[in-house]
C-alpha positions as a Markdown table, in Angstrom:
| # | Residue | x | y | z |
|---|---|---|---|---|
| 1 | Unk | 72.2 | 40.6 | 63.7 |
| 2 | Unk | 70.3 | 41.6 | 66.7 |
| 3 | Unk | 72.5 | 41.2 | 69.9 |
| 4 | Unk | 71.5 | 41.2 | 73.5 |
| 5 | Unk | 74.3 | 44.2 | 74.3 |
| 6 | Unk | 74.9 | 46.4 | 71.9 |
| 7 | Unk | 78.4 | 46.9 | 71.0 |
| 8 | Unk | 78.0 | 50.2 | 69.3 |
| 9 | Unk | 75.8 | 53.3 | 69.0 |
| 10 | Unk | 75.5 | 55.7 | 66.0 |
| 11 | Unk | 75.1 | 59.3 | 66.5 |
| 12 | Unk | 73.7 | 61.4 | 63.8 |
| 13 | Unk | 73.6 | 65.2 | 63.1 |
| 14 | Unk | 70.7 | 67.1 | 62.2 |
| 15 | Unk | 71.5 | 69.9 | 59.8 |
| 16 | Unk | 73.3 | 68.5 | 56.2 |
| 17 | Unk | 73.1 | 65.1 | 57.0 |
| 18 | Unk | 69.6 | 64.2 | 58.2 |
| 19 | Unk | 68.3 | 66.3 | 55.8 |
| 20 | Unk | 69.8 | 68.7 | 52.6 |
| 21 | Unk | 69.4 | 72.4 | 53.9 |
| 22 | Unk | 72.5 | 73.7 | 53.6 |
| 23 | Unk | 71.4 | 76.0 | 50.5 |
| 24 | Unk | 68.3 | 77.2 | 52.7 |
| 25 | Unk | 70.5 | 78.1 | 56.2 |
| 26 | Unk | 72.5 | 80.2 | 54.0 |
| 27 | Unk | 69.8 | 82.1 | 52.1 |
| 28 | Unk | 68.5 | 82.8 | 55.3 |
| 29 | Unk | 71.2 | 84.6 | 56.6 |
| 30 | Unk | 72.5 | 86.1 | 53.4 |
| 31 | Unk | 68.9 | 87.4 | 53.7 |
| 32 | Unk | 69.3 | 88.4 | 56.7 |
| 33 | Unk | 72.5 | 90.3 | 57.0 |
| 34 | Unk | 71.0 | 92.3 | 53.7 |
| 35 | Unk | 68.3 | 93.4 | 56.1 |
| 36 | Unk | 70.6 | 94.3 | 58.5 |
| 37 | Unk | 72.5 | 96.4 | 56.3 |
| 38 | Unk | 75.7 | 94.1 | 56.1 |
| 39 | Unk | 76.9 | 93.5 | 52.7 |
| 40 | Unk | 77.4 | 89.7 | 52.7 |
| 41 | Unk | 78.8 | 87.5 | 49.7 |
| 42 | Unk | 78.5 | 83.4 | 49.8 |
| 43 | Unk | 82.5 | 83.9 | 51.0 |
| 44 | Unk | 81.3 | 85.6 | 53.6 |
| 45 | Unk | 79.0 | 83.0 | 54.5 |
| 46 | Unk | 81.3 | 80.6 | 54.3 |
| 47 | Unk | 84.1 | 82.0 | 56.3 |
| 48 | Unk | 81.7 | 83.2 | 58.7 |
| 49 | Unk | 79.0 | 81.8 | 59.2 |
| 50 | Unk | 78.8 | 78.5 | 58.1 |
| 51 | Unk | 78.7 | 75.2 | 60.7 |
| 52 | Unk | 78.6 | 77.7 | 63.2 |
| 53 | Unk | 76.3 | 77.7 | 66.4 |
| 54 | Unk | 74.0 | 81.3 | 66.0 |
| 55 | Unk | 76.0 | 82.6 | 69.1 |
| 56 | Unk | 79.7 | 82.7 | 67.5 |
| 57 | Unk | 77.3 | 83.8 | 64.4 |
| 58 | Unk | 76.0 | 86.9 | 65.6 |
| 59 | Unk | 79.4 | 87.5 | 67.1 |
| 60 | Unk | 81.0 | 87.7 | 64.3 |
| 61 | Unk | 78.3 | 89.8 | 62.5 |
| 62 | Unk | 77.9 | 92.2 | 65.0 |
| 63 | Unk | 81.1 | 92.1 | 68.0 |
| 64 | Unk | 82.5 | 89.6 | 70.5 |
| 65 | Unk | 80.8 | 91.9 | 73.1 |
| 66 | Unk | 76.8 | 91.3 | 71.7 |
| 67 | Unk | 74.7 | 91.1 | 74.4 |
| 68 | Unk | 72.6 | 88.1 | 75.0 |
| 69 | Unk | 69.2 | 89.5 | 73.8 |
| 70 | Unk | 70.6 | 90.6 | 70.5 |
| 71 | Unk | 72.1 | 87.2 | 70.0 |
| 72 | Unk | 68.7 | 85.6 | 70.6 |
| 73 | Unk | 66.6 | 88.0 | 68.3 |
| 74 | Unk | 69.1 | 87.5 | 65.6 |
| 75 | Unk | 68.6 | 84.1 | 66.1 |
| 76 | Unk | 65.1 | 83.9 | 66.5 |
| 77 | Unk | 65.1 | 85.8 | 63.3 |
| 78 | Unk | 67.3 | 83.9 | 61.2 |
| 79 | Unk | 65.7 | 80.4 | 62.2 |
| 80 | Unk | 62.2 | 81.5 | 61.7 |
| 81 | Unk | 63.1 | 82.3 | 58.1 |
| 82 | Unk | 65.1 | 79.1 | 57.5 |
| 83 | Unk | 62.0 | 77.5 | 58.6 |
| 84 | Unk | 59.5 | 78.6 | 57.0 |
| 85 | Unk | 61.4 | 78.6 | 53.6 |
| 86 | Unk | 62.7 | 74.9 | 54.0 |
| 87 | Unk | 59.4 | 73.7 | 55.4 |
| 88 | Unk | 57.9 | 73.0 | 52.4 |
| 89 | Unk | 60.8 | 71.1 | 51.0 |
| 90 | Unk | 61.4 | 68.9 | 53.9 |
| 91 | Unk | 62.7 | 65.9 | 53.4 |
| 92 | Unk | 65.2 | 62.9 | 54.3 |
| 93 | Unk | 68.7 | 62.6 | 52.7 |
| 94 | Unk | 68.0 | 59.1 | 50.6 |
| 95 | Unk | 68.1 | 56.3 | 52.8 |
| 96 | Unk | 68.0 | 57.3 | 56.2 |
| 97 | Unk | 64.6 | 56.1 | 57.3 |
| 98 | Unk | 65.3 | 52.7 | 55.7 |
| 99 | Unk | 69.2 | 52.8 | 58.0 |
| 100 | Unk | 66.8 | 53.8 | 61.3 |
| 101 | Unk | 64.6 | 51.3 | 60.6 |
| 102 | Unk | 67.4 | 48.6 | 59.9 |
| 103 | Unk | 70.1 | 49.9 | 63.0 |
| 104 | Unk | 66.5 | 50.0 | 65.4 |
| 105 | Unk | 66.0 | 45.9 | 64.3 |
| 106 | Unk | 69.6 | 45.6 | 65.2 |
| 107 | Unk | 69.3 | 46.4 | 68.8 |
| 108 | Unk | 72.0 | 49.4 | 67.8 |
| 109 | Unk | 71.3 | 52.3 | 69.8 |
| 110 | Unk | 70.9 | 55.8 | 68.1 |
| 111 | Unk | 71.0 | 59.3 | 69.2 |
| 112 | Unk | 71.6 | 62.9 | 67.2 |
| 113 | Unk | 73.7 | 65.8 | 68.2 |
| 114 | Unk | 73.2 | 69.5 | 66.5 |
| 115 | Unk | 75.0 | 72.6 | 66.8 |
| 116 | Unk | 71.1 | 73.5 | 66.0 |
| 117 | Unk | 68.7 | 75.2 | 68.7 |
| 118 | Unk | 65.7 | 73.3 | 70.0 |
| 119 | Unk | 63.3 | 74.1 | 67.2 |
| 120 | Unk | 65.2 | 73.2 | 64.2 |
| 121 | Unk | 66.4 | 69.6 | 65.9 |
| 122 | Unk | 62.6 | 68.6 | 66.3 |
| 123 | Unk | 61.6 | 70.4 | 63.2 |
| 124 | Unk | 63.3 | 68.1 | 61.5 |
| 125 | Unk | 63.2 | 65.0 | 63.2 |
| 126 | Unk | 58.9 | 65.4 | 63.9 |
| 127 | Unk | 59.0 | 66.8 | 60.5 |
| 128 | Unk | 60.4 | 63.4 | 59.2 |
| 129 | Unk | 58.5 | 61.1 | 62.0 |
| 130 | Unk | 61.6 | 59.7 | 62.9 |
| 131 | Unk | 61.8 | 61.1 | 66.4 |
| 132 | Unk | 60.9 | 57.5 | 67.6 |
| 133 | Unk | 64.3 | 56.2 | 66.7 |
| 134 | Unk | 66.3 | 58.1 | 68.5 |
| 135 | Unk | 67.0 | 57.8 | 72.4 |
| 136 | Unk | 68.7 | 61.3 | 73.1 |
| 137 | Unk | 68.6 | 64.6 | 70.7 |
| 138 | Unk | 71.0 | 67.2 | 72.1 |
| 139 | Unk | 70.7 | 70.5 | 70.5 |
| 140 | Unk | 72.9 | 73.6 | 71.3 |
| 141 | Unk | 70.8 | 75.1 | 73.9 |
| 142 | Unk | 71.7 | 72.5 | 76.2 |
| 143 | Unk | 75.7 | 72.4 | 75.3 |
| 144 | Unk | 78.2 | 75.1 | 76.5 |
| 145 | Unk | 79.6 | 75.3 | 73.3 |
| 146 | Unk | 78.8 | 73.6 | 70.2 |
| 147 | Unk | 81.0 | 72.0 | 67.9 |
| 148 | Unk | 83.9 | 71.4 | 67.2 |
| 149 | Unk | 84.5 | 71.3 | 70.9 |
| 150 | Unk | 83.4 | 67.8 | 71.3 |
| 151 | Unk | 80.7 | 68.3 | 74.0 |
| 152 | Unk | 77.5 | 67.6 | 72.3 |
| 153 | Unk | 79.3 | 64.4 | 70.4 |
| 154 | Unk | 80.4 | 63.0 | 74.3 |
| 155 | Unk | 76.8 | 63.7 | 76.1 |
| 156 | Unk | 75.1 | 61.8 | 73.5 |
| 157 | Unk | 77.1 | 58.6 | 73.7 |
| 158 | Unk | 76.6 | 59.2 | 77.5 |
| 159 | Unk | 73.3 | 59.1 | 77.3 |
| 160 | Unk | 73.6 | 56.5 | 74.4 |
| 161 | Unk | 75.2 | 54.6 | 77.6 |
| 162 | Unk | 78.6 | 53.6 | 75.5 |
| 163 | Unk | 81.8 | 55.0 | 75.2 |
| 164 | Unk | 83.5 | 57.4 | 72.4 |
| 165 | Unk | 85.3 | 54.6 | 70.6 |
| 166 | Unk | 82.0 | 52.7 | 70.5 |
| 167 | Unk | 80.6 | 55.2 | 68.9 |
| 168 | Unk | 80.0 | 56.1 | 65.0 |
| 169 | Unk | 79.0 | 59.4 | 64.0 |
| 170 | Unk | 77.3 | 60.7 | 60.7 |
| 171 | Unk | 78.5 | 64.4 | 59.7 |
| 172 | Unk | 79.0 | 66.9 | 56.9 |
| 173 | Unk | 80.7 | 70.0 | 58.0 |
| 174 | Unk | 84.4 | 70.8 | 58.9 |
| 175 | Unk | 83.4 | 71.3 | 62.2 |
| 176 | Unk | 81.2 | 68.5 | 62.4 |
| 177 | Unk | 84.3 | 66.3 | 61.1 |
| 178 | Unk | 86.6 | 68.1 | 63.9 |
| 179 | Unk | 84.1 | 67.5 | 66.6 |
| 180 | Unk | 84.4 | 63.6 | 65.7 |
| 181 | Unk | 88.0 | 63.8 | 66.3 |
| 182 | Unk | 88.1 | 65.5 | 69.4 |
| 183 | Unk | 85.6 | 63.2 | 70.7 |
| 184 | Unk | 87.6 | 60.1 | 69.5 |
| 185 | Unk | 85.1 | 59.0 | 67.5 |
| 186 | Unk | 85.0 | 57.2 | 64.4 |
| 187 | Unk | 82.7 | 58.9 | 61.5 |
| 188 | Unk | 80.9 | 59.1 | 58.2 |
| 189 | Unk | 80.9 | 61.7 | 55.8 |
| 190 | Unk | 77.4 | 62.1 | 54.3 |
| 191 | Unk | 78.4 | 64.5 | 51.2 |
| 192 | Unk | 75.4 | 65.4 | 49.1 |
| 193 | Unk | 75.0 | 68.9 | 50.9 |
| 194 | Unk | 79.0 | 69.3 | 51.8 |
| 195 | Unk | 80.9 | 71.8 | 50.4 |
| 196 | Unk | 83.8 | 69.8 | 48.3 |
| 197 | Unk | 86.1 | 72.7 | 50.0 |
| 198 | Unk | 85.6 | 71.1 | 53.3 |
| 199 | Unk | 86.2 | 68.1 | 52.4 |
| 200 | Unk | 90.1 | 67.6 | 52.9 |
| 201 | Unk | 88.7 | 67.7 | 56.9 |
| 202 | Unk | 87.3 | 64.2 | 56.5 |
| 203 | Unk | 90.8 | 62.7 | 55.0 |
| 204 | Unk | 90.7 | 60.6 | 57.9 |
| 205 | Unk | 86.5 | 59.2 | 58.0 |
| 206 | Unk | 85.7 | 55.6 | 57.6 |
| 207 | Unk | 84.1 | 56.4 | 54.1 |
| 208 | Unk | 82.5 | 59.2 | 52.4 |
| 209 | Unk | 79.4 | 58.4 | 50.8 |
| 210 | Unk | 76.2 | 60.8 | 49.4 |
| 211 | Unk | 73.6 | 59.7 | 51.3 |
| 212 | Unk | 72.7 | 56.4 | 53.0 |
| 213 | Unk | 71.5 | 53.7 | 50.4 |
| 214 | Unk | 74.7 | 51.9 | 50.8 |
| 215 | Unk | 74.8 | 51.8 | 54.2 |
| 216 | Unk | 73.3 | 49.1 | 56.7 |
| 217 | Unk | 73.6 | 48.2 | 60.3 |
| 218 | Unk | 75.8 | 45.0 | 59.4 |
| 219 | Unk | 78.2 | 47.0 | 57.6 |
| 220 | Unk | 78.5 | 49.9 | 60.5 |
| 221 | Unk | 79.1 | 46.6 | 62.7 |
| 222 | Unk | 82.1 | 46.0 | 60.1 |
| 223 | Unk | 83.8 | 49.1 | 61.7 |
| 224 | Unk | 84.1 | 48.0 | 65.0 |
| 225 | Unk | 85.6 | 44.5 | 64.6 |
């Protein structure tokens, strides 16, 4: 199915959909607001804190008006916990290595774009070894806001060198979801790590599927003809 040009370019986030981690971002900062001495529940996290970039995070833990070093040592903290407990347990979402490998073959250009810092973006893709597939990786340091403002989502397909509606997006959070929409982009919902609650924001994906075993780079071609 290789083509000279390609006529589309996938764009994958990290967090959820490259890899299952939900459970362990959210242990880390339930652990870490208990430190802190805020009494947090799994709602909380949820209404919160989760699919959030750490700087609307530690503003809503701790004031809109947190200064910029307490937002990075909150950070720092939380993601050198999440870390250290997901490390061991690193692995892909089923299939994605095999959809690289196949989309790569294709000629299909590939790129990822997080609402994750630096460190956890090539923690997981070096921790993987699939850094090799991918031709951009924008994480949120280098956004001015994360998602679901659509920035990240449009400086990857610019880098990806195609436009929005040539581009297919993998995602698994409500903001993820809204970030494809306010890009104009067409997506999937990977759902083994979603949160069924979130779900009624991906009404409108191309399909919804657990992981990436059904998936191959002639049927992604499907959704652009």
């Amino acid at each position: 199915m290789k083509t000279e040009k390609p006529t589309f370019a996938v764009i994958f986030d990290v967090d959820g959909t490259m890899v299952n981690n939900t459970a362990f971002h959210r242990d880390a900062w339930l652990a870490l607001t208990a430190k802190h001495g805020l009494n947090f529940t799994e709602r909380d996290y949820h209404e919160r804190i989760h699919a959030r970039s750490n700087d609307k995070i530690v503003r809503n833990l701790f004031g809109d008006h947190a200064p910029a070093e307490l937002i990075q040592q909150i950070a720092d903290e939380k993601e050198t916990l999440y870390r250290t407990s997901f490390a061991p347990h690193l692995k892909e979402i089923p299939g994605l290595r095999r959809l690289l490998e196949d989309l790569q073959a294709a000629g299909i250009p590939c790129g990822a774009a997080s609402n994750s810092p630096t460190e956890n973006v090539y923690f997981v893709l070096n921790g993987l070894n699939i850094r090799r597939f991918f031709k951009t990786a924008i994480n949120r340091d280098m956004l001015i806001v994360g998602k679901p403002d659509p920035e990240g989502l449009l400086r990857a397909a610019a880098e990806l060198g195609l436009p929005p509606e040539k581009c297919l997006v993998f995602e698994d959070s409500s903001s993820g979801f809204k970030a494809c929409r306010n890009a104009g982009m067409k997506y999937v919902a990977i759902t083994i790590g979603t949160d069924p609650a979130e779900l009624p924001e991906a009404a409108d994906a191309l399909i919804q599927v657990p992981d990436y075993t059904s998936l191959t780079a002639a049927r992604l071609a499907g959704f652009f003809e």
